[in-house]
TORLO-121715 format. One record per residue (C-alpha): x, y, z. Coordinates in Angstrom, 1 decimal, decimal comma. Example, Ala and Ser with C-alpha at 12.3 -4.5 7.8 and 13.67 -1.06 7.14 Angstrom:
ATOM      c1      c2      c3
ATOM    12,3    -4,5     7,8
ATOM    13,7    -1,1     7,1
% end
This chain:
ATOM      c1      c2      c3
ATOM   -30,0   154,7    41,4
ATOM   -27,1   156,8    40,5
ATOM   -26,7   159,3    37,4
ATOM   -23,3   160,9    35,9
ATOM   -23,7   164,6    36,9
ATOM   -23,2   167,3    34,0
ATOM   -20,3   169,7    33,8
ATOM   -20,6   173,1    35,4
ATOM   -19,4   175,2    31,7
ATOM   -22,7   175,6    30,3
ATOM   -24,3   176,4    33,6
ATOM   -21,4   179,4    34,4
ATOM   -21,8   180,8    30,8
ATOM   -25,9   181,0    32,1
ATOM   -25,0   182,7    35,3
ATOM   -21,7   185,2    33,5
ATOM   -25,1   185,9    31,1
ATOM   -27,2   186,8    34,4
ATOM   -24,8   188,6    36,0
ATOM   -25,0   190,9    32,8
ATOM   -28,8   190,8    32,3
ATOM   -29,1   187,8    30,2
ATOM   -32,8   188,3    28,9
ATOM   -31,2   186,9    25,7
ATOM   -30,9   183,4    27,4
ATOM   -33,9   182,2    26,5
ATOM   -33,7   179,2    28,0
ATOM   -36,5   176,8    27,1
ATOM   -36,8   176,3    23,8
ATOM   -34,1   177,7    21,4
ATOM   -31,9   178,5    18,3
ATOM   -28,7   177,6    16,1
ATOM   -25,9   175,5    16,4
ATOM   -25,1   173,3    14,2
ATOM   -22,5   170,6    15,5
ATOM   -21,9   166,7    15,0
ATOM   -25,2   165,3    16,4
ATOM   -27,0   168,0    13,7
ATOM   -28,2   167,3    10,6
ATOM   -27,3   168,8     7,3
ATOM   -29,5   170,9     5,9
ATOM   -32,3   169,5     3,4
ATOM   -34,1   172,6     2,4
ATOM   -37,8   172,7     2,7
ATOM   -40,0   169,3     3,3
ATOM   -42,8   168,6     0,4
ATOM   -46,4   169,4     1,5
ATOM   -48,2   165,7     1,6
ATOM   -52,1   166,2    -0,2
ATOM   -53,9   168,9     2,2
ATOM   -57,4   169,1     3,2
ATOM   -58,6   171,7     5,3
ATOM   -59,5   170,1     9,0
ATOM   -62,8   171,5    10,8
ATOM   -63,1   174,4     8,1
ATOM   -59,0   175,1     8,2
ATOM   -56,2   174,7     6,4
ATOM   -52,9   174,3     7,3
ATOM   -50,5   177,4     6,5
ATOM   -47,2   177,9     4,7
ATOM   -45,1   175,1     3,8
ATOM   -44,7   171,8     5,6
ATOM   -43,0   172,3     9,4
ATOM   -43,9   176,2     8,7
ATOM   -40,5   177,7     8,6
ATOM   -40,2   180,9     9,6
ATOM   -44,0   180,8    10,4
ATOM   -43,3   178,7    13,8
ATOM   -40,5   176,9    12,9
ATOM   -36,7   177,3    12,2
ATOM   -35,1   176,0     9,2
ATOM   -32,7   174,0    11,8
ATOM   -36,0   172,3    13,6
ATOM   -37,9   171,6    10,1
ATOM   -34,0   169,8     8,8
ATOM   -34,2   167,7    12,3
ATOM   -38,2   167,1    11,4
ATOM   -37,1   165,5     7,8
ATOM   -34,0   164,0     9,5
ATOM   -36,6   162,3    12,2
ATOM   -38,7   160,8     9,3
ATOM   -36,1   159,4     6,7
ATOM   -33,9   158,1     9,9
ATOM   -35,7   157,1    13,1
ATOM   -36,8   153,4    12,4
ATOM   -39,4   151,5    14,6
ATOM   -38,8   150,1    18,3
ATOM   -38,4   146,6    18,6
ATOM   -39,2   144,5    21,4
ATOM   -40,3   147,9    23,6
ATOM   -43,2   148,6    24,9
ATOM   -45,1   150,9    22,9
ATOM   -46,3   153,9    24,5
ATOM   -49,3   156,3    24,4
ATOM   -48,0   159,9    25,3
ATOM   -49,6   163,1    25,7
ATOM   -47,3   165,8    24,8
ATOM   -48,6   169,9    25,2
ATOM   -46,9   172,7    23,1
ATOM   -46,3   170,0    20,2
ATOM   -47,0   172,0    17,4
ATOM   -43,4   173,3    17,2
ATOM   -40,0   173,2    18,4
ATOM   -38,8   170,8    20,6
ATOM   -42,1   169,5    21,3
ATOM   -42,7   169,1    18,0
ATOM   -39,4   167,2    17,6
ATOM   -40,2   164,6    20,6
ATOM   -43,5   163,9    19,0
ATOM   -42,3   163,2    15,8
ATOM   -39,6   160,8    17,0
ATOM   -42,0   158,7    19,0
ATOM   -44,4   158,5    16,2
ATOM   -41,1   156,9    14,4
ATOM   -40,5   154,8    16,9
ATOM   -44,2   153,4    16,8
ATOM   -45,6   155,1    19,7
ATOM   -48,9   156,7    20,0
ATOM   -49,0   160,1    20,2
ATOM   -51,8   163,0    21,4
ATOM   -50,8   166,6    20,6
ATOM   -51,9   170,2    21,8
ATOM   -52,8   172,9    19,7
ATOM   -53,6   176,6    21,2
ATOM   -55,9   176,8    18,6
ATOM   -57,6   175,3    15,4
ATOM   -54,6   176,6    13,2
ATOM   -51,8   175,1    14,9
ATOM   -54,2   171,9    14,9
ATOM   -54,1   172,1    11,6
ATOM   -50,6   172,6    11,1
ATOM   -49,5   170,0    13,2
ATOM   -52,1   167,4    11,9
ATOM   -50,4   168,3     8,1
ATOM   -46,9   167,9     9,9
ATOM   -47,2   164,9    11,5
ATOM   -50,3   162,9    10,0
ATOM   -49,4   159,8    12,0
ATOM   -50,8   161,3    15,6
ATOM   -53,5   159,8    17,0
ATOM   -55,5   163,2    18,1
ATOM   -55,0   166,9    18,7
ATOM   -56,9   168,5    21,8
ATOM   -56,9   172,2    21,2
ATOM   -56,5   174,9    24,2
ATOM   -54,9   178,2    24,8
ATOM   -53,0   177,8    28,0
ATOM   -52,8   181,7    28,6
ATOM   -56,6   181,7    29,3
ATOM   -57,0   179,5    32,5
ATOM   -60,9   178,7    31,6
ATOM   -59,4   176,8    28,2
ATOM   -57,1   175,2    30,3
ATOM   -59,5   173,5    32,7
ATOM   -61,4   172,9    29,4
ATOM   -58,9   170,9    28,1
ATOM   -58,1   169,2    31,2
ATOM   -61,3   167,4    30,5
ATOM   -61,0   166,7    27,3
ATOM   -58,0   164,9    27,6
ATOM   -59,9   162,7    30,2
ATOM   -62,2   161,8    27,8
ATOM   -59,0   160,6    25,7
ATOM   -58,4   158,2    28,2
ATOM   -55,5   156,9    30,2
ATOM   -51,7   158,0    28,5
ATOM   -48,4   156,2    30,1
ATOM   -46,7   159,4    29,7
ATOM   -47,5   163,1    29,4
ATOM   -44,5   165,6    28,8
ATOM   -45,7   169,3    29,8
ATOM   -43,7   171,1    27,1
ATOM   -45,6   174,3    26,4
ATOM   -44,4   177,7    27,4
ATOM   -44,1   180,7    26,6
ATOM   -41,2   183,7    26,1
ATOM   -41,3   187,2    26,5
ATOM   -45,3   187,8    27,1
ATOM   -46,6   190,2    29,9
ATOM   -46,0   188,5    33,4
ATOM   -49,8   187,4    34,0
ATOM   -49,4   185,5    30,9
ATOM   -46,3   184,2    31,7
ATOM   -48,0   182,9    35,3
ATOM   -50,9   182,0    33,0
ATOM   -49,0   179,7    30,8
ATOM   -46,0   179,1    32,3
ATOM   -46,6   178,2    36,1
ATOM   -50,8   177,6    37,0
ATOM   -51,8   176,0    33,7
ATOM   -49,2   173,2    34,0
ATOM   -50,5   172,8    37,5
ATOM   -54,1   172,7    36,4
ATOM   -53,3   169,9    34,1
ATOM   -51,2   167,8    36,8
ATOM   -54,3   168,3    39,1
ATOM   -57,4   167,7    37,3
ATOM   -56,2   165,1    34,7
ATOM   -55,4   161,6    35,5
ATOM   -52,2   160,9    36,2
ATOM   -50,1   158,7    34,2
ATOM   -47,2   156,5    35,6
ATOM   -44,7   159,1    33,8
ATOM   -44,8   163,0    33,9
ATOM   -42,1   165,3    32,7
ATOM   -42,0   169,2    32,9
ATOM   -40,3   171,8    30,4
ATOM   -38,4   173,6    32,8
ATOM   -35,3   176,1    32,0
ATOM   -31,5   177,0    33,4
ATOM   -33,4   180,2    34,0
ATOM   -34,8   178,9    36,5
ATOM   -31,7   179,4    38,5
ATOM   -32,2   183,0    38,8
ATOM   -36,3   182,8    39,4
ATOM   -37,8   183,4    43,2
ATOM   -40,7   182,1    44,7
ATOM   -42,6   185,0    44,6
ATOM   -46,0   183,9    46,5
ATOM   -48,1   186,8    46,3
ATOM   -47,5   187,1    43,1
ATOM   -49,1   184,1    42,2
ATOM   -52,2   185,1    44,3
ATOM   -52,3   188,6    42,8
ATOM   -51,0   187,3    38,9
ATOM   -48,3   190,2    38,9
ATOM   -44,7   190,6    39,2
ATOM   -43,8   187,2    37,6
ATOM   -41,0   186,8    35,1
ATOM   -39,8   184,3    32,8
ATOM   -37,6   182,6    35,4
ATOM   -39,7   182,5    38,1
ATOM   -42,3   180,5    36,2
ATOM   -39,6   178,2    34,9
ATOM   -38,7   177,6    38,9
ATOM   -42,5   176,8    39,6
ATOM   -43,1   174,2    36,8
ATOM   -39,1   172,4    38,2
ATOM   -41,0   172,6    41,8
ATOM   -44,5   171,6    40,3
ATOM   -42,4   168,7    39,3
ATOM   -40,9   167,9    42,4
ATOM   -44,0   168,2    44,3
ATOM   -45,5   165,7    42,1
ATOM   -42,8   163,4    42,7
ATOM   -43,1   163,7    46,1
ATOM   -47,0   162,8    46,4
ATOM   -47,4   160,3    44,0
ATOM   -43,6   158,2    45,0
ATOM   -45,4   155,4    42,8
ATOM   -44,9   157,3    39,3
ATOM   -42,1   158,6    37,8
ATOM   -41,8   162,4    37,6
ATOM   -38,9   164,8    36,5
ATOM   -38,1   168,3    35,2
ATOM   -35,9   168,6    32,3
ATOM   -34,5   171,7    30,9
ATOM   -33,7   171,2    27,2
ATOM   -30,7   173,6    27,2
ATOM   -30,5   176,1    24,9
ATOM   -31,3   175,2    21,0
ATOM   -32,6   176,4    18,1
ATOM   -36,6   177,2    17,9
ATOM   -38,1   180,5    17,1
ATOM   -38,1   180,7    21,1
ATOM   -34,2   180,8    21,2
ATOM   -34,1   183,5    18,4
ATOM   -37,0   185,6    20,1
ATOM   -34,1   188,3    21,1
ATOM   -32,5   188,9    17,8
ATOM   -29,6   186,2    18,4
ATOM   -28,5   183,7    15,6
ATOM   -26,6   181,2    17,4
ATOM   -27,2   179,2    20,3
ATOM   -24,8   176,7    22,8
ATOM   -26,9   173,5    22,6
ATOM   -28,1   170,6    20,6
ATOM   -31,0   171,0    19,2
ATOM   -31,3   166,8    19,0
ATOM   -30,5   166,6    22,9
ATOM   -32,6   169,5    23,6
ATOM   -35,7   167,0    23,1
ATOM   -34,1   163,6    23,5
ATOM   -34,1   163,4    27,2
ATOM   -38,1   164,2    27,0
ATOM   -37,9   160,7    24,3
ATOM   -35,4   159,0    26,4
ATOM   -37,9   159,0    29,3
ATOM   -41,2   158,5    27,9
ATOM   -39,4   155,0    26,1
ATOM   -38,2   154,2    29,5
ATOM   -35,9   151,5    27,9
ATOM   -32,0   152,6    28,3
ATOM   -29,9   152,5    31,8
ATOM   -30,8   155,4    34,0
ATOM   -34,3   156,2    32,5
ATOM   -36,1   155,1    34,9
ATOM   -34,6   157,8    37,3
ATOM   -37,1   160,4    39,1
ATOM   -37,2   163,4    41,4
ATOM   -34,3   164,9    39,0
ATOM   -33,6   167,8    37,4
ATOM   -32,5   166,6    33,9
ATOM   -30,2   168,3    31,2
ATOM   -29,4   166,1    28,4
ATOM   -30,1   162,7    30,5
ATOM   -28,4   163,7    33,5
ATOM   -28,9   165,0    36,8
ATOM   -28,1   168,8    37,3
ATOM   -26,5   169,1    40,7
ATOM   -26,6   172,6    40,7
ATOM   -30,3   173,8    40,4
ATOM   -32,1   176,6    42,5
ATOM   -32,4   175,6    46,2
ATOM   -36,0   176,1    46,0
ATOM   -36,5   173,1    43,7
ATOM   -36,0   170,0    46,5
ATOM   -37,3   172,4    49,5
ATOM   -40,8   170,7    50,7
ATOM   -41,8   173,5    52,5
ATOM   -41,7   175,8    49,5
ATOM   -43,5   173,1    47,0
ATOM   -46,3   173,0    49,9
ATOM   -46,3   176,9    50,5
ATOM   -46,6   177,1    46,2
ATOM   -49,2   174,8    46,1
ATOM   -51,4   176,4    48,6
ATOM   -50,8   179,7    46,6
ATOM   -51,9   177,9    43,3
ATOM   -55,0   176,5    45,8
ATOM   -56,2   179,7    46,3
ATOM   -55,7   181,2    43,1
ATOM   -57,3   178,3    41,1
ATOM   -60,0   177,0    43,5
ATOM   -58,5   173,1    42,9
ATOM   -56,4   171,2    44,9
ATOM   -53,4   169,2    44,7
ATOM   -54,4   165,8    44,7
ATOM   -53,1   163,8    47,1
% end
């Protein structure tokens, strides 16, 4: 099949930004611009009745602005619930979606809940459960696991086997601005944990980043968990991706990079604007998952805003690299890609 390609003006303001050092381009999960597709401002969402969950309580207001949300992504939250109405004659879906408790994984679970889908979210730990579980009280289950700590990762891996099967699982989490073994942590071997020792489902979608662009393969790094940066890790989890689609040609797998929106991530450098849509930075992640509109079935791509990026980092499509990373992540982890 054949997508429309994107225009090249938001991917030459990225590499103008590199060419100057853009550390500010945090590229995953972002901040503020308000613009058509945007919703007004509503102030702050009414608590529903609280009850403390395993011994905690959920904290600050509902969608915790300023705690781990903006004020932009708790307006598109309230938006989400007083707009989004159910599917109708689609299939209803049971997705897994990691990083949900903010942001634009937040957002993407909240609009499939709308739409009638079942929904599984990930917590790093007991708090965010909480918070997330007041947020969004229509999710099926919450599975709780720090990705920076590889152990908890594996962990989790098996506790979201005992879940059962999902159609779709969208690897959102990441992380911004940490010390490079976390960033390699989080970022590039616990997503490849997850793709290797959970079952997979017919859909998988990775949280990758424009940053990406400027990242390197860096394969000794990996073994020796030094020397990686943001971008490097955001090129691992598009190549992860790949690789997946590769070996397993009978599911459907894709990176996306959500652009450049408002989250606490996109503010992390002291910035109060941002380029992007904060709806379309997580509406390609819904677009897939529903797999109901033209072109959403696609899969091998690169996505931005539910289109193919032409111009992505060589590295991405090379074979030889995706098989020299996964032997790197072999050794470092112990497990296997599955074949």
């Amino acid at each position: 099949m054949t997508l429309d390609t994107t225009s090249l003006t938001r991917r030459a303001l990225l590499l103008s930004g590199a060419a100057l050092g853009a550390g500010i381009l945090a590229g995953c999960t972002s901040a503020l611009r308000q613009d058509s597709s945007s919703p007004v401002p509503m102030g702050s969402a009414s608590n529903p009745a609280e009850t403390p969950i395993n011994g905690v309580r959920a904290q600050g207001d509902r969608y915790g602005v300023g705690l781990y949300n903006t004020q932009q992504v708790a307006d598109e939250l309230v938006w989400i619930d007083q707009n989004v109405q159910p599917l109708k004659g689609g299939e209803q879906k049971r997705v897994l979606i990691t990083g949900s408790t903010a942001g634009a994984g937040q957002l993407a679970a909240a609009y499939l809940l709308k739409r009638g889908h079942t929904v599984v979210a990930h917590a790093r730990n007991k708090q965010r459960a909480a918070d997330v579980r007041r947020d969004l009280p229509g999710l099926e289950d919450v599975v709780v696991g720090d990705l920076l700590d590889l152990e908890q990762t594996r962990a989790l891996a098996g506790h979201i086997n005992a879940l059962g099967g999902f159609d779709a699982i969208i690897h959102n989490a990441g992380e911004y601005g940490l010390s490079d073994r976390e960033l390699l942590n989080s970022n590039s071997l616990s997503p490849y944990l997850l793709t290797a020792l959970v079952t997979p489902p017919q859909q998988l979608s990775y949280l990758s980043s424009d940053l990406h662009l400027g990242g390197s393969l860096k394969l000794n790094e990996v073994r020796s968990g030094n020397g990686i940066g943001y971008g490097d890790s955001k090129l691992h989890m598009a190549m992860i991706a790949m690789a997946a689609a590769r070996v397993w040609p009978d599911r459907q797998v894709n990176a996306v990079a959500p652009g450049w929106i408002p989250t606490l991530m996109g503010f992390h450098n002291g910035n109060t604007s941002t380029p992007d849509s904060l709806r379309d930075g997580y509406m390609t992640q819904v677009w897939l998952a529903e797999g109901i509109e033209p072109g959403s079935d696609v899969t091998g791509g690169f996505l931005f805003h539910q289109q193919v990026e032409t111009r992505v980092n060589e590295l991405v499509h090379d074979t030889q690299a995706q098989g020299q990373l996964l032997a790197a992540y072999a050794e470092r982890t112990g497990v296997a890609f599955p074949a």
